[in-house]
N, C-alpha and C positions, 0 to 999 in steps of 0.2 A: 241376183248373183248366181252364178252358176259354178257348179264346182269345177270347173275348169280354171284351170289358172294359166297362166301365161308366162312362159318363160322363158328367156333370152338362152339359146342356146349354146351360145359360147361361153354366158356362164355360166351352162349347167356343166359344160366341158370342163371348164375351171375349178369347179366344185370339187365333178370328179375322182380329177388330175390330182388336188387338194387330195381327197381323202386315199387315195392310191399312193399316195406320198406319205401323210401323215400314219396309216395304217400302219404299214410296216413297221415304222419307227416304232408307234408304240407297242406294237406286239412283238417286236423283238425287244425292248426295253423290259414291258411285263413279262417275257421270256427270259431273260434273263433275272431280273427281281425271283423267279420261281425256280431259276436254277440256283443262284445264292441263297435261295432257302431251303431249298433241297440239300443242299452244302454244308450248310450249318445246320441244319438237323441228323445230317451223318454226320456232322465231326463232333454232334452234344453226344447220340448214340455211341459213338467209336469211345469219347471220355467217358460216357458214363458206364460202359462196358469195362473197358480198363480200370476204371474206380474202383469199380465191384469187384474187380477179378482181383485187384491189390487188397483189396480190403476184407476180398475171403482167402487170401496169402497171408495175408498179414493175423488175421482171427486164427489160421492153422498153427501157424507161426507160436501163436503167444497160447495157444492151447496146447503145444507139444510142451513148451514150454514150461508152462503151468505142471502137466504131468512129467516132466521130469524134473522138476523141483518139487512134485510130492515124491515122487520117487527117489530123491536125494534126502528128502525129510528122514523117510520112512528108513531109507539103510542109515543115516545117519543117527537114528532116535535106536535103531539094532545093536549098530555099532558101541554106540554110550551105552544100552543096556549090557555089552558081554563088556564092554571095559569097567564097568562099574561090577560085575559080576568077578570078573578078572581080580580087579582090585581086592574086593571083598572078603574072596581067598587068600589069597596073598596078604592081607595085614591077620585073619584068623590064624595062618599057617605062621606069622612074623608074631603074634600073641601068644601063641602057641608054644615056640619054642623062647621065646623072652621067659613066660612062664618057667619052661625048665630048666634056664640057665639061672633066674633067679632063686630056683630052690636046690639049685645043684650048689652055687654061693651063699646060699644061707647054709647048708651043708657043713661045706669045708669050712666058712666061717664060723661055726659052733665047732666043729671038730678041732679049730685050730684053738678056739677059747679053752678048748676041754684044756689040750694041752699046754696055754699057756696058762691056765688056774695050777695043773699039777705041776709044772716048772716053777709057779710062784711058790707056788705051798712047797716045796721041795726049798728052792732061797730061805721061804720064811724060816723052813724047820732049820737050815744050817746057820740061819742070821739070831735064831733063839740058842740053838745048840754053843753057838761063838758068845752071846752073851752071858750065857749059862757058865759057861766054862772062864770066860772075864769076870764075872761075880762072882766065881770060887776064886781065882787068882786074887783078887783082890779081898775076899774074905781069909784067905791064907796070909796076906803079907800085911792085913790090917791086924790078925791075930798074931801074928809074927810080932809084930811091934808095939803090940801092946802087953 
C-alpha cells in the first residue's frame, strides 16, 4: 500500500463545490447565531443598566424620603413640645385667675353673710321688741280684767 490514493476527480470537484456551498451557509448561520448573541447580551446589559439606574432612583427616592419624614417627625415632636408648653401656660394663667375670682366670691360672699347676720339680728331685735311690747299688752288687759 502506498500512500497514494486515487481519486476520481470530478469527485473531488463535487466535494469541493460541496464544501464551497455548504461553507458559507454555515458560517453565515454561525455568523448570525453570534450576532443574536451579541444582541442579547446588549439588550441584558442595556436592562440591567436601566435596572440599576431605577433602583438607585428609586433608593434616592425613598431615602429623601425617609429624611423628610424625620424631618417632619422632628418639627412635628417641636411643634407638640411649644403647644403643650403653650397650653401649660394658659391653664397656670386660667388657674391663676380662677383662683382669684374664687377668693374675690368668697369675699363678697362673707361680706354679704356679714350683712345678712346684722339685718337678721336687726328682724330679730324688732321681732323681740314686737313681742315684748305684745306681752305687755297683754299683761295690761289680763290685769285689766282681772
Amino acid at each position: 500500500m502506498s500512500k497514494r490514493a486515487l481519486v476520481d476527480p470530478d469527485q473531488l470537484l463535487k466535494l469541493v463545490e460541496q464544501l464551497r456551498a455548504a461553507v458559507p451557509g454555515d458560517f453565515s448561520r454561525a455568523q448570525e447565531v453570534l450576532r443574536k448573541r451579541d444582541d442579547l447580551l446588549s439588550q441584558g446589559l442595556d436592562e440591567a443598566r436601566r435596572i440599576r439606574a431605577s433602583a438607585e432612583t428609586e433608593l434616592r427616592s425613598r431615602l429623601g424620603e425617609t429624611n423628610l419624614v424625620r424631618e417632619a417627625q422632628k418639627q412635628a415632636e417641636q411643634i407638640a413640645a411649644e403647644a403643650q408648653g403653650k397650653a401649660k401656660r394658659v391653664l397656670e394663667i386660667a388657674e391663676a385667675e380662677a383662683s382669684k375670682r374664687r377668693a374675690a366670691a368668697d369675699q363678697y360672699s362673707q361680706e354679704v353673710l356679714y350683712q345678712l347676720e346684722q339685718d337678721v339680728a336687726g328682724v330679730l331685735t324688732t321681732i323681740r321688741h314686737g313681742i315684748e311690747v305684745l306681752d305687755a299688752r297683754q299683761g295690761a288687759v289680763t290685769a285689766r280684767g282681772a
